[in-house]
Phi, psi and omega in degrees: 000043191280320197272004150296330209271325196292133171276314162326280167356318210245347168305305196288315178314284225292299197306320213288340185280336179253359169281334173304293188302355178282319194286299203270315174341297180308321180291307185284337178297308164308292184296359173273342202256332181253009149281312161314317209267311171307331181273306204288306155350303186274310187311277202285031168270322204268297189256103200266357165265029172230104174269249170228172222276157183272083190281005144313329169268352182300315186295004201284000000 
């Protein structure tokens, strides 16, 4: 376990571990934005009547 004492070693670990989560962050976040966009896509495919609210019956 000589290469925890290497500072380089433990350097590269910490950058290469916060790049990691920068990188798959970014990732699950794109795949996340166009799965939302695919649900919504398919709800206002399936129910194509839900337009806007009828405001002639709101004054009643």
């Amino acid at each position: 376990m000589t290469f925890f004492r290497n500072r380089m070693f433990l350097e590269g670990i910490a950058i290469g571990g916060i790049c990691g989560i920068i990188i798959g962050s970014v990732i699950a976040f794109t795949l996340g934005e166009s799965s939302i966009e695919i649900v919504r896509r398919a709800f206002n495919e399936k129910f194509p009547e839900r337009r806007e609210v009828p405001f002639k019956y709101l004054s009643q």
